[in-house]
N, C-alpha and C positions, 0 to 999 in steps of 0.2 A: 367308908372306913379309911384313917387316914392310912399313908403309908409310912411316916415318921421320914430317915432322910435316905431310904429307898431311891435307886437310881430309875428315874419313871422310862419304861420298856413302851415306846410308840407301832402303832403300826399303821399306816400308808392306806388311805383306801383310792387307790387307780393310781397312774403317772400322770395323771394333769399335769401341766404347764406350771403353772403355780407350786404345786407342791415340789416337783424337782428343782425344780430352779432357784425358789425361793424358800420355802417352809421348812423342808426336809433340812438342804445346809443349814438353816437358822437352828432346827431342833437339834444336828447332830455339833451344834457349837454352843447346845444350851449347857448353862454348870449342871441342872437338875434329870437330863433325859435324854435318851438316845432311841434313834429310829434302829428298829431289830428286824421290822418287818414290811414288805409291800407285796400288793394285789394289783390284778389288773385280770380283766376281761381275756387276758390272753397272757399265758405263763411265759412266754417267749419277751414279752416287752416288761413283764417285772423280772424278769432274772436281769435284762438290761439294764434298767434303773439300778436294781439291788447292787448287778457289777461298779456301776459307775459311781456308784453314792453310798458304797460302805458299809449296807442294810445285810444282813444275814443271812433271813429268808426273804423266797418268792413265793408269790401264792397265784394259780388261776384263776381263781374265785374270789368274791369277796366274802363267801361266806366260810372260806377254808379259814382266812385270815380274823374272820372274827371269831371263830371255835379254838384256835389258839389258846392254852392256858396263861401262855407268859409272855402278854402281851395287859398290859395296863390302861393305856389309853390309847385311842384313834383320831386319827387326823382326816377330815372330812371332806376332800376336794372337789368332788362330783359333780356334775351340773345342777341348778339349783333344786330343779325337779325333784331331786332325789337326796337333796339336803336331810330333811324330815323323817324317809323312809327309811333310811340307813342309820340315820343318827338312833332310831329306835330299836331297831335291830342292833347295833353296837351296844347300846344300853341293857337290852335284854341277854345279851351274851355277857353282860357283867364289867362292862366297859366304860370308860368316861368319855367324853369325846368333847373334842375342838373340831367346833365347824366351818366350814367359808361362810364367809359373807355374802348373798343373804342370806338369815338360818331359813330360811321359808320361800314358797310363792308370796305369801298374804297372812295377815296376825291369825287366821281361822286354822290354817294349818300349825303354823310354833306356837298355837295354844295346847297342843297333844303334849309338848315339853313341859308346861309345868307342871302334869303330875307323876312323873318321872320318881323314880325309888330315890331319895335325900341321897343318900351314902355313892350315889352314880354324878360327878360332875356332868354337864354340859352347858358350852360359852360359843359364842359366835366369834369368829375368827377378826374381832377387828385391831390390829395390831398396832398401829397408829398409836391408840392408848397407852402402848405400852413404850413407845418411843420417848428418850430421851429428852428432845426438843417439843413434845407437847406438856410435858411434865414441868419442866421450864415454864412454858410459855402460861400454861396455868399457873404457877406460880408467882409469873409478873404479875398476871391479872388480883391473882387474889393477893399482891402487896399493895393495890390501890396506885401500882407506877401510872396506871392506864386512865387512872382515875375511874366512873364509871363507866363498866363496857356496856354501851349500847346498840352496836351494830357489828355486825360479822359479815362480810363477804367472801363467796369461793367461786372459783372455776374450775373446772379439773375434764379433760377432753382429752379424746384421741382417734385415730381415725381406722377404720376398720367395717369394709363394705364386702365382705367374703359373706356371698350368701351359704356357704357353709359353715360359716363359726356359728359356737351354741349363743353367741350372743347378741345376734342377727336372727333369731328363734323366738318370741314370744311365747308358742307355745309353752316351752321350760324353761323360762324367765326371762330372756334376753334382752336387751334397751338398757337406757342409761341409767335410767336413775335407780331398778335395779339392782347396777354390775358397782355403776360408780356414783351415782345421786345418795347414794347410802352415807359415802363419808362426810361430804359435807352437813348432811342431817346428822350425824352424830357428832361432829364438829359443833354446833349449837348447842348441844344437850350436855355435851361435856365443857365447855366453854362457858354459856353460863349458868352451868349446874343446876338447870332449871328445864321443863316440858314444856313444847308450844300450845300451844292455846288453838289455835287455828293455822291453818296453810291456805295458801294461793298457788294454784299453778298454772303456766304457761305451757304444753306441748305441743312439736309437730314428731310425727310421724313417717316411715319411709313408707311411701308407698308401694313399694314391693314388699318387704318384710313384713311392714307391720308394727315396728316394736317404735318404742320411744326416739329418733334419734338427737334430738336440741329441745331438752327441757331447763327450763327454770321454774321457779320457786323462793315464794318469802313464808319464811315461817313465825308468828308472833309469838314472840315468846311472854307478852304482857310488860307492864309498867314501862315504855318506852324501849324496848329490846326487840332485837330482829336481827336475823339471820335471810340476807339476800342470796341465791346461789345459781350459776348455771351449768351444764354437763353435757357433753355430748359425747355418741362413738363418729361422730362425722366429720371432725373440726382437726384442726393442727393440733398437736400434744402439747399439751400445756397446763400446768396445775399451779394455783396459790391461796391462800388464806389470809388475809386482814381481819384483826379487830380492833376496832376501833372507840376507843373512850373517850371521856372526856377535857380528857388531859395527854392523850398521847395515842400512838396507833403501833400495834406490836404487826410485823408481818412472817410468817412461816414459808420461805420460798421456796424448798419442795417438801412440803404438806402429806403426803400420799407413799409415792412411790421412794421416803427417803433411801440413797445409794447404800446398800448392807454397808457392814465395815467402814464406812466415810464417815466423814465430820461432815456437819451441814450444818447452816447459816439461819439465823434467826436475827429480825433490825429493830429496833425500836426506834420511833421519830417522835418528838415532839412536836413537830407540825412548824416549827420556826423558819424552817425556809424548803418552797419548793425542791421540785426533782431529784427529793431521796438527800438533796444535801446535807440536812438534818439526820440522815435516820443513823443510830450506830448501830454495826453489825458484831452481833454476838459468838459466837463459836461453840457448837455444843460436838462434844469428845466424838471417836467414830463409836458407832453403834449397831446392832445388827436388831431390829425389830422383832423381827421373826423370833429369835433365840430369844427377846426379853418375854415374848408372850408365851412363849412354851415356857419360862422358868416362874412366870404368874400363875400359868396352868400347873403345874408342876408341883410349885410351892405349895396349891390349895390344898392339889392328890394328897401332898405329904402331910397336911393336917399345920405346914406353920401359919399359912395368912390366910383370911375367908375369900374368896373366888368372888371377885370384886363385881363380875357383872355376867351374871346365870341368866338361865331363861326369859326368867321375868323382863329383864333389857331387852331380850332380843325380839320377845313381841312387842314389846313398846317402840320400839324401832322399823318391825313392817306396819304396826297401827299405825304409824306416819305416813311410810309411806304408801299404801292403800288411801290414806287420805287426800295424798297427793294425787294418784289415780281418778278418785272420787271428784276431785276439785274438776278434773281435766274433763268428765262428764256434765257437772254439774255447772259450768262454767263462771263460776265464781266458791267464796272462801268455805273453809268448811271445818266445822269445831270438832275439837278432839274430849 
């Protein structure tokens, strides 16, 4: 049910990383929402947060927090494991929810999301979309500057060998592709508005952990289009995007992680003379990601714009990458 222009009341589930740092300021600088509420396993470290970040109530439980009446929608930071379980449990409490990425282990599990009650949002946390400079940068594409886009390249790495982070856990989901192979696969499907056909993938493995740590991946997207990509948590931090037309090549130089509040850079080159001397740099205004994806979210609750990418996206999204998995068994390509 919509809520017309109701200010949307968040609540927090745990102090992840992610969410204080980045989600929570984005939400409490959204025009349409404020965070009212956080949880955590331990009431001592959400009164902490709640002190630090403006929030009202704490909650020891996360199930205090979602018995709340007035509390509207949830923010879903958890480890991935627990993506799925909670997110339905916030639904069943009468909740909408925005989740991290990824909404799932595997599309078998965020297939339980699509028969979720209609009148209950739920959107996987990819905020990127919701950035300024890829709104843009679709936009050159779909003015034909680029002429036709037929290849997309990404990188995106960072290095992190603490056998105690959950990201070094395969068991509940840890590895690259994941924490971070996720964006640049949705970089392809939003870029050129179209589903791959097939993937290839390349991984090695830590062998202690276990989990993915340098993977790559092509994904065909058909009629001459393809998205090449590589990811790692073991490499130097470094992230970018290229696509490339036939008349020109747009590049997004930080793709991912854009700086809240900052202006960031986007180039276009026509290709007329090497080492970037061609390419002109564009300037997209500062922006804060986070806050545009809560007021997408937000907007939907309220009943102005339709909730641009629900469930159905976000299992089409681990259906990929499972296939990527699948590829890495089967050692060679594999149809979707």
């Amino acid at each position: 049910m919509a809520q017309e222009s109701k200010t949307i009341r968040w609540g927090i589930l745990s102090t992840a990383k992610i969410g204080v740092e980045k989600v929570i300021p984005g939400i409490q600088r959204s025009r349409t929402g404020r965070a009212v509420a956080i949880a955590s396993r331990g009431l001592e470290r959400a009164e902490a947060a709640a002190n630090e970040l403006g929030i009202d109530k704490a909650y020891g439980s996360y199930e205090e927090l979602l018995a709340d009446p007035d509390i509207d929608a949830i923010y879903n930071p958890l480890p991935n494991h627990m993506h799925v379980p909670l997110t339905l449990q916030a639904v069943e409490a009468g909740k909408h929810v925005l989740c991290e990425k990824p909404i799932a282990l595997n599309a078998d599990e965020a297939r339980q999301l699509l028969n979720l009650p209609k009148d209950r949002l739920v959107a996987e946390g990819f905020m990127v979309r919701a950035h300024p400079q890829w709104i843009r940068a679709r936009d050159i594409v779909r003015s034909g500057a680029l002429g036709d886009l037929r290849a997309i390249q990404s990188f995106f790495s960072y290095f992190n060998d603490d056998p105690g982070n959950i990201r070094n856990k395969p068991e509940i989901g840890g590895g690259a592709l994941l924490d971070i192979g996720c964006y640049p696969m949705v970089t392809g499907r939003y870029f050129f508005e179209a589903e791959p056909k097939r993937v290839l993938s390349l991984i090695d493995r830590d062998p202690d952990f276990g989990t993915d740590r340098l993977s790559s991946a092509i994904m065909d997207f058909g009629n001459g289009r393809r998205l090449d990509f590589t990811v790692s948590t073991q490499l130097v931090p470094y992230q970018r995007v290229n696509l490339f037309g036939t008349k020109a090549r747009l590049e997004i130089m930080i793709p991912f992680n854009a700086p809240q509040g900052e202006e960031v850079t986007i180039r276009l080159d026509d290709g007329s003379g090497f080492a970037d001397v061609s390419a002109k740099p564009e300037t997209i205004g500062a922006s804060d990601q986070y806050a545009e994806l809560a007021d997408v979210f937000g907007q939907a609750i309220q009943g102005k714009i339709d909730l641009p990418y629900g469930p159905a996206d976000a299992v089409q999204n681990m259906a990929i990458l499972d296939a990527m998995f699948e590829s890495e068994k089967a050692d060679g390509w594999v149809s979707l």
